[in-house]
C-alpha positions as a printed NumPy array, in Angstrom:
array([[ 98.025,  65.865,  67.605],
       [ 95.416,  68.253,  69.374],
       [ 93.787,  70.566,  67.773],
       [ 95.69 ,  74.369,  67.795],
       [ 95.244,  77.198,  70.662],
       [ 95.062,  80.639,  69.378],
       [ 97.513,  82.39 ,  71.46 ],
       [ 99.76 ,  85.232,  71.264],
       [103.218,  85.707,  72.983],
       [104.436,  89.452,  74.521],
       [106.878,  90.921,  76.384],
       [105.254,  93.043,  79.342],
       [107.864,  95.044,  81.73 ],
       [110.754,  92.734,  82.021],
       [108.725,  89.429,  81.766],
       [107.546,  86.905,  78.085],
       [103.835,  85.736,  78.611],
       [101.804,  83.608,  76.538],
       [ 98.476,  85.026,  76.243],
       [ 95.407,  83.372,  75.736],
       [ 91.305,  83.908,  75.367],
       [ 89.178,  82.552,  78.543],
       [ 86.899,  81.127,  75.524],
       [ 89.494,  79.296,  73.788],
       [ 90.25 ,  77.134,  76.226],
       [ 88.709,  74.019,  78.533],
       [ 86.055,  75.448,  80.839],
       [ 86.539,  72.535,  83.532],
       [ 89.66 ,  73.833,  85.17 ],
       [ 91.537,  71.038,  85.649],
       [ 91.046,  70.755,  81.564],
       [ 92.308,  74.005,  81.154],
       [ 95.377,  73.121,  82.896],
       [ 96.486,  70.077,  81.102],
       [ 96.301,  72.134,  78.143],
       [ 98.225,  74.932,  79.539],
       [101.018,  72.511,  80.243],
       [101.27 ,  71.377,  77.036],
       [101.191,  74.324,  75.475],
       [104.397,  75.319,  77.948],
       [106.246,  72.208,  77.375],
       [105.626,  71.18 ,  81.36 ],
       [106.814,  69.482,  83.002],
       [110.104,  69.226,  81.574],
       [113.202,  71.28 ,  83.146],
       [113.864,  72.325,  79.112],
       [110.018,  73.115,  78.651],
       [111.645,  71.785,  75.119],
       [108.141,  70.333,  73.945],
       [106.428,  73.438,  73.765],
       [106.431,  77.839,  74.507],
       [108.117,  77.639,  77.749],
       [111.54 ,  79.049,  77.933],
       [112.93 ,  77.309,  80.731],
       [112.888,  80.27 ,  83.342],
       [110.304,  81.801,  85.851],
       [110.267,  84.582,  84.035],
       [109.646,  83.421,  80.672],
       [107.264,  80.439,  82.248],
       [104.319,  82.871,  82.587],
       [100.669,  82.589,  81.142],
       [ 97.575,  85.136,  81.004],
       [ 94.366,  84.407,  80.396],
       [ 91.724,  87.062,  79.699],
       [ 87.998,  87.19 ,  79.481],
       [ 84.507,  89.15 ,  80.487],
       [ 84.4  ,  90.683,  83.344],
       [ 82.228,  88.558,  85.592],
       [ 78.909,  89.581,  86.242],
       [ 77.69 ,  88.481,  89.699],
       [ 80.958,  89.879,  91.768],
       [ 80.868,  92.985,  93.817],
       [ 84.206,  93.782,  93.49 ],
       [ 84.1  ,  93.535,  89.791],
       [ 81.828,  96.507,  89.055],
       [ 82.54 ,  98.341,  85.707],
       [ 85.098,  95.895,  85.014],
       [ 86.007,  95.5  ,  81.188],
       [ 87.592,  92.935,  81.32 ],
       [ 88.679,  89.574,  83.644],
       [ 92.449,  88.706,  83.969],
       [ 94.21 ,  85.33 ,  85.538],
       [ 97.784,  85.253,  85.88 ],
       [ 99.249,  81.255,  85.948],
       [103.185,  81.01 ,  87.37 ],
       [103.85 ,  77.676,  85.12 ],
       [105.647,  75.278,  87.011],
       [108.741,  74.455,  84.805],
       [109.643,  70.538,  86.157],
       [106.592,  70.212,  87.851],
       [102.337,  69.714,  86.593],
       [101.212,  72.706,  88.21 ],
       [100.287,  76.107,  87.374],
       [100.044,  78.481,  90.46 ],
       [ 97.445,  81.136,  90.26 ],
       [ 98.023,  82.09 ,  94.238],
       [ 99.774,  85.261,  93.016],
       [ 99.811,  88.146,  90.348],
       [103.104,  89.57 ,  87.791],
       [102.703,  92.991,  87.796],
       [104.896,  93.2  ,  84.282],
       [102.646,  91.376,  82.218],
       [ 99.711,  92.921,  83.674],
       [101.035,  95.956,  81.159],
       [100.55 ,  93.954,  78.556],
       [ 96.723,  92.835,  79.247],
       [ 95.089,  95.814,  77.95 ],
       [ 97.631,  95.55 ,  74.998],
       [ 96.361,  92.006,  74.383],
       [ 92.72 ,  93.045,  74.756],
       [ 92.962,  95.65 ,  72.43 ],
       [ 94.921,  93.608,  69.638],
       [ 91.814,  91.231,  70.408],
       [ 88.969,  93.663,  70.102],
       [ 88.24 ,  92.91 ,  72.992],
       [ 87.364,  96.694,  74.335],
       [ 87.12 ,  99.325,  72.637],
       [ 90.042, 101.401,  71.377],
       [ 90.334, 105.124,  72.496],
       [ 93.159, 107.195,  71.37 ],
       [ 95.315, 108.864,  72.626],
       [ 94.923, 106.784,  75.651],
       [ 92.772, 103.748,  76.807],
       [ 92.268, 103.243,  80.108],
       [ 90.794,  99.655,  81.386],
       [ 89.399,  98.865,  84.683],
       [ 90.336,  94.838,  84.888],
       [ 89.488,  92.679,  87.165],
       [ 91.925,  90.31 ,  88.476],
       [ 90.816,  86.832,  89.473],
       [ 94.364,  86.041,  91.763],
       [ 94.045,  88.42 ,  93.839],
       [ 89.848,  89.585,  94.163],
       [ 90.72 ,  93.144,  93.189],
       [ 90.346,  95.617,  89.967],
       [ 94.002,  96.536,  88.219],
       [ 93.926,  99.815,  86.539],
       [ 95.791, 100.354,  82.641],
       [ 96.621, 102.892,  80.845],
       [ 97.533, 101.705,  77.143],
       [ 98.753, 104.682,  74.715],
       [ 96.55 , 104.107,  71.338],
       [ 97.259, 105.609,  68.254],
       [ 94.965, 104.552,  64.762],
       [ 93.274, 101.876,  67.016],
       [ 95.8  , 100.123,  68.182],
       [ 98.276, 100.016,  70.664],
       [101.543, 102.136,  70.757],
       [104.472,  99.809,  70.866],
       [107.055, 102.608,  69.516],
       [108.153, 105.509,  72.002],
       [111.312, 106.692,  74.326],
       [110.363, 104.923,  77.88 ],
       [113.204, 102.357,  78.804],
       [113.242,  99.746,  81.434],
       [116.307,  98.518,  83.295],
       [116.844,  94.809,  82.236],
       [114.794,  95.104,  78.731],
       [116.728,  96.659,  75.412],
       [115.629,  99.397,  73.673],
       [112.668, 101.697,  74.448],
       [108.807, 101.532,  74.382],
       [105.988, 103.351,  74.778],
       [104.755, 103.897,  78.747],
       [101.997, 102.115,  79.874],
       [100.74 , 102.852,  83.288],
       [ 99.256, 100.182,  85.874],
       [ 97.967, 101.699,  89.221],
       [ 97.795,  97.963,  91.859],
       [ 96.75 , 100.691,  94.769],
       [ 93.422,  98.533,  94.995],
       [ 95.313,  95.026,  95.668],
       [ 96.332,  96.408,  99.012],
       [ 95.346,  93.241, 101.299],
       [ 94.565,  91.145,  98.865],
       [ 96.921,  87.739,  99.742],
       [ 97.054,  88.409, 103.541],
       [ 93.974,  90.171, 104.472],
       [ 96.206,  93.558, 105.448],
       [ 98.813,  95.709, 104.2  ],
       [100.698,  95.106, 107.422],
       [ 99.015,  91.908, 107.679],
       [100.631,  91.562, 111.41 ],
       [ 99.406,  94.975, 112.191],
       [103.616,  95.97 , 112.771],
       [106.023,  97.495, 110.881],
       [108.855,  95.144, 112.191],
       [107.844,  91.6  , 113.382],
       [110.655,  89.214, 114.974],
       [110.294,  85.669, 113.865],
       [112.15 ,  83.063, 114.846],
       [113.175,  80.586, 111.82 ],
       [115.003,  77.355, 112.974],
       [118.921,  77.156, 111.926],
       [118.651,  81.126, 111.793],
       [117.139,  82.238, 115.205],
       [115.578,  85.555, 115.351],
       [115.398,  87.974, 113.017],
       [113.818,  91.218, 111.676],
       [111.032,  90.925, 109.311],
       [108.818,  93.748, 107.847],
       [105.661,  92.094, 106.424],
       [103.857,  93.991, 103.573],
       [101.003,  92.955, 101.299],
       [100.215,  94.76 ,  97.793],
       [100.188,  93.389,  94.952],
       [101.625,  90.138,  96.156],
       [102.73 ,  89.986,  99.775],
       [106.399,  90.363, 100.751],
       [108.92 ,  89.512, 103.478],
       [111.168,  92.062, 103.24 ],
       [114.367,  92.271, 105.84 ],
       [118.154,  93.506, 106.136],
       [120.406,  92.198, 103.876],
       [123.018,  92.981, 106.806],
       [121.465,  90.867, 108.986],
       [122.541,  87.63 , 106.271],
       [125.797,  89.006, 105.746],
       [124.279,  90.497, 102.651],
       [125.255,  94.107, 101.228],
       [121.839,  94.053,  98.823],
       [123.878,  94.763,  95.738],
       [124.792,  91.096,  95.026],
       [124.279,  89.299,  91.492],
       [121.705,  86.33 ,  91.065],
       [125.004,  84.02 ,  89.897],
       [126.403,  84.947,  93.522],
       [123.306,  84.167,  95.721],
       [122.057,  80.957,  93.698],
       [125.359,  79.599,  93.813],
       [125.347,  79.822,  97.931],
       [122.958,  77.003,  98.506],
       [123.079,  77.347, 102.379],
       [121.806,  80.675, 101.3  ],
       [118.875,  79.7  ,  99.644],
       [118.019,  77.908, 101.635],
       [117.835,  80.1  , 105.151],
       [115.987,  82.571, 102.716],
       [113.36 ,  80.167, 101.601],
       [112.816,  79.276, 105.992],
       [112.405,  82.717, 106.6  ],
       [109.961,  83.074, 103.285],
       [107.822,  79.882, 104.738],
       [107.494,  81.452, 108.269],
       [106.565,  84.378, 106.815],
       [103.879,  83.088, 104.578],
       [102.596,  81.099, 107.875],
       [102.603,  84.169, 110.236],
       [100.655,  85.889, 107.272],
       [ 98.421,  83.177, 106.905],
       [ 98.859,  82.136, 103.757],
       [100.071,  78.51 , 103.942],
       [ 98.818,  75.957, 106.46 ],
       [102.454,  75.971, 108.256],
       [106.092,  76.437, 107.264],
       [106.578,  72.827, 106.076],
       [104.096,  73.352, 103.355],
       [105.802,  76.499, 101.508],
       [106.477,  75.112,  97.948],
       [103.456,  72.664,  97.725],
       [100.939,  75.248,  98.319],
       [102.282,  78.659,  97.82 ],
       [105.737,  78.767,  96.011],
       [105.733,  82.143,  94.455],
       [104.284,  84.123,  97.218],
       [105.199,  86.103,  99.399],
       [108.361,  86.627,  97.648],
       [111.659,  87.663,  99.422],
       [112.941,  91.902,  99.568],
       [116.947,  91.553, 100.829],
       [116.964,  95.742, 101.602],
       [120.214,  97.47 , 101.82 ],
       [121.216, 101.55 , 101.563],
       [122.055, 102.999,  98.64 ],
       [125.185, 102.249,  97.49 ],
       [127.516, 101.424,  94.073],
       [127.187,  98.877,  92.275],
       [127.629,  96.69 ,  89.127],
       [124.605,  96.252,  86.655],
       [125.822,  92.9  ,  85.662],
       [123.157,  93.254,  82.651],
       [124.3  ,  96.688,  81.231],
       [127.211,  96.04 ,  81.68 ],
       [127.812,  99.767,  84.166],
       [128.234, 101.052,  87.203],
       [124.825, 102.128,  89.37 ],
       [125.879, 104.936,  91.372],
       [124.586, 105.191,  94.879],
       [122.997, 108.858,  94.529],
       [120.568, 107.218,  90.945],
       [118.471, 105.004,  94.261],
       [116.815, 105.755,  97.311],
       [118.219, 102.279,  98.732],
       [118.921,  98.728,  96.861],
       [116.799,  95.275,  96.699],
       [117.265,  91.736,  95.602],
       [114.329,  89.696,  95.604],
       [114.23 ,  85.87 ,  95.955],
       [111.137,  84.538,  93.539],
       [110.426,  80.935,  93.084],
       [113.473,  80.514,  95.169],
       [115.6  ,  82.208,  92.757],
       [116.887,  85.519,  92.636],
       [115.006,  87.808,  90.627],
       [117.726,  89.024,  87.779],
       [115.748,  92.426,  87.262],
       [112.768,  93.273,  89.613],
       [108.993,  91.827,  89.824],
       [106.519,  94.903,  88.83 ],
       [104.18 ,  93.777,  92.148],
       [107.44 ,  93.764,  94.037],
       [107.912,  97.032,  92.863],
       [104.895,  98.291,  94.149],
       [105.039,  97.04 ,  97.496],
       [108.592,  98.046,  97.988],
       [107.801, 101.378,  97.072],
       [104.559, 101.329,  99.611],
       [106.851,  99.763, 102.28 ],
       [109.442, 103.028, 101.614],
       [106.667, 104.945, 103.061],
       [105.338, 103.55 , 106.222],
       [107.245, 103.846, 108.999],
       [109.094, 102.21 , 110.612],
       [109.631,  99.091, 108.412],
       [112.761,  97.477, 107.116],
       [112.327,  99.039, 104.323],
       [111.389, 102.692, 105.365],
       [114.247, 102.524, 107.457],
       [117.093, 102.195, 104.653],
       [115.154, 104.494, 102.108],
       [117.35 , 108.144, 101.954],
       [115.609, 110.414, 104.829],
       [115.883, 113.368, 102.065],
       [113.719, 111.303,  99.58 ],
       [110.459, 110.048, 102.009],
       [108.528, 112.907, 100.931],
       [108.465, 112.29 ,  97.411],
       [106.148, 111.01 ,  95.676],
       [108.625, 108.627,  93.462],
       [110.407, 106.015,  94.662],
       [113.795, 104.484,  93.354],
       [114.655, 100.964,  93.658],
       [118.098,  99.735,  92.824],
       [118.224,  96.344,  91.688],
       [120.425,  94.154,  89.853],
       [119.577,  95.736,  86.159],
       [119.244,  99.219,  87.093],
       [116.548, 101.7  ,  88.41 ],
       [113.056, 101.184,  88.357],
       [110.912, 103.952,  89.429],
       [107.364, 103.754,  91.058],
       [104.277, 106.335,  91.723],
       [103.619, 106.242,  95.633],
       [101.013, 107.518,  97.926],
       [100.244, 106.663, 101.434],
       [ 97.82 , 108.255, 103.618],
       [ 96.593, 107.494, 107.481],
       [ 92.746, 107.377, 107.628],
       [ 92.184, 106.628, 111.416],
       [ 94.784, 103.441, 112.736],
       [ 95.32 , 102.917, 109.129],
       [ 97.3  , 103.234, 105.977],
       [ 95.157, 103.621, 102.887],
       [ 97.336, 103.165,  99.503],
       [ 96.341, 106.341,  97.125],
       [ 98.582, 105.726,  94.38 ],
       [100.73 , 102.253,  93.524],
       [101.978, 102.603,  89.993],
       [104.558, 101.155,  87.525],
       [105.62 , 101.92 ,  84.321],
       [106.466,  99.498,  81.414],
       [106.269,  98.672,  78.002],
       [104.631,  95.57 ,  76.183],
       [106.086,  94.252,  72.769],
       [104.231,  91.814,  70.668],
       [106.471,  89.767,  69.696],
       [103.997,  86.706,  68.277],
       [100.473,  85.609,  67.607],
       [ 99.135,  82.529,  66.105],
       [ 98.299,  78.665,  67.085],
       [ 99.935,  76.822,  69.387],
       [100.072,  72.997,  68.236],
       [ 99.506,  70.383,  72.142],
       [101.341,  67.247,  72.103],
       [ 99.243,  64.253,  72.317]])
């Protein structure tokens, strides 16, 4: 048996992360990988070996450090943040993108650790993220020096209530494709073999997105994750249209290499106007007038069962630029708010927007989400020979 990994598990947004020190782990990074797979349990389809629970969104690790000191971009940084997606059957961990939920609970972690210093009533932490080249700002409620897990902020998809903590990804605009309209358009037409053309608005912050009608599948947007997984034809067309994408974006070498070299990113939007619906989690009815329009994403070529706090973000961006897919379903009462509701499959979730033009382009003022972290476990991890 290895020797133990300190580590701690929490529950940021709607997302269960392990989290672990930079300095308690390999520095050669193909070290520190094998030892993140063991401590997940990977590959193995149970992840029964080790923390892994057998689901994207429980297969999630963070690892947090010092800022570095000879990058530009990370100036005034407290600390430095790398989010792994943990392949579940597979010896990979994926650092090509960046989960907005458990980015909540970073400063959490960091202030557990002593690893900046405490300020009550409210820390805020200028991190630097190492996925996507960009700072992430936090805002961590603090109350006797450490952080405040108990308050009345809910989340669709996570029981009970939390206290809010605020993270602003306005500076990842960009980041994965070079643009926030990487393309330059609000609507690009690609055309995706055994589909033929269709309607694509391509958006980049905090991971980049393919967003498009979920009319133009067949698709209402309200549909359950049991429904579309089940549809395999389904899953399939969707993960063509997310390869192309990621190709026209320039993110993978062509469409054929999707899922070797970039399997979580860009992830899917299926956009649809507001409507009814069934929260298959809460077990109620959404009514159409609680959302601006409704999503389903497609992540790891699965359907999201809540929603991703980056896809969040760049839905709520996309709301306000005109013209794109998304724009273009949002209520024409709500663009000129400030807040923007997304109906998903577990409810309502809520995000911060500002967009202004400077010259021929958008800048992003504001990109925020609000969620709670939980601790829920810290200790040593035990690695399997």
């Amino acid at each position: 048996m290895s020797d133990p990994v300190r580590c701690m598990i929490l529950r940021g947004g709607t997302s269960k992360g392990i989290y672990l020190r930079e300095s308690d782990l390999p520095s050669d990074p193909g070290e520190r990988d094998k030892t993140i797979l063991k401590i997940f349990g990977s590959p193995d389809k149970r992840q029964i070996n080790g923390l892994g629970g057998a689901d994207p969104l429980t297969s999630k690790v963070c690892v947090i450090g010092p800022p570095p000191s000879d990058n530009p971009r990370a100036n005034e940084a407290q600390l430095t943040y790398t989010f792994g997606q943990v392949e579940i059957d597979k010896p990979e961990v994926d650092y090509r993108s960046l989960c907005g939920n458990l980015t909540a609970g970073v400063g959490a972690f960091a202030i557990w650790e002593e690893m900046v210093e405490a300020v009550s009533p409210v820390t805020t932490l200028r991190i630097y993220n190492t996925n996507l080249d960009r700072m992430l700002y936090v805002e961590v409620p603090v109350e006797n020096g450490c952080p405040v897990e108990i308050g009345n902020f809910s989340i669709p998809g996570v029981p009970g209530t939390g206290a809010r903590i605020q993270v602003d990804f306005s500076d990842t605009a960009g980041a994965s494709a070079g643009a926030l309209l990487p393309t330059g358009n609000p609507i690009d037409v690609m055309d995706v073999p055994g589909i033929g053309k269709i309607e694509v608005s391509l958006v980049d912050i905090g991971n980049a997105h393919v967003f498009l009608r979920a009319a133009d599948l067949g698709l209402t947007g309200t549909e359950t994750a049991a429904e579309i997984d089940a549809n395999v034809e389904l899953t399939d067309k969707l993960e063509n249209i997310r390869a192309y994408g990621a190709a026209i974006m320039g993110m993978i070498k062509g469409p054929e290499h999707s899922q070797e070299e970039s399997p979580a990113t860009p992830l899917i939007g299926m956009i649809g106007v507001a409507r009814d619906y069934e929260n298959v989690i809460g077990g109620v009815t959404v009514m159409a007038h609680e959302c601006d329009f409704v999503s389903r994403l497609m992540f790891m070529q699965q359907m999201h069962k809540t929603y991703a706090g980056t896809s969040t973000v760049c839905t709520g961006v996309a709301s306000r630029l005109p013209g794109t897919i998304v724009n273009e379903a949002c209520r024409p009462e709500t663009l000129e708010n400030k807040t923007v509701r997304i109906g998903h499959p577990a409810g309502v979730i809520e995000t911060e927007t500002q967009v202004e033009v400077k010259g021929n382009e958008y800048v992003v003022k504001r990109a925020t989400l609000g969620r709670t972290a939980r601790r829920i476990m810290e200790g040593q991890v035990y690695l399997s020979s």
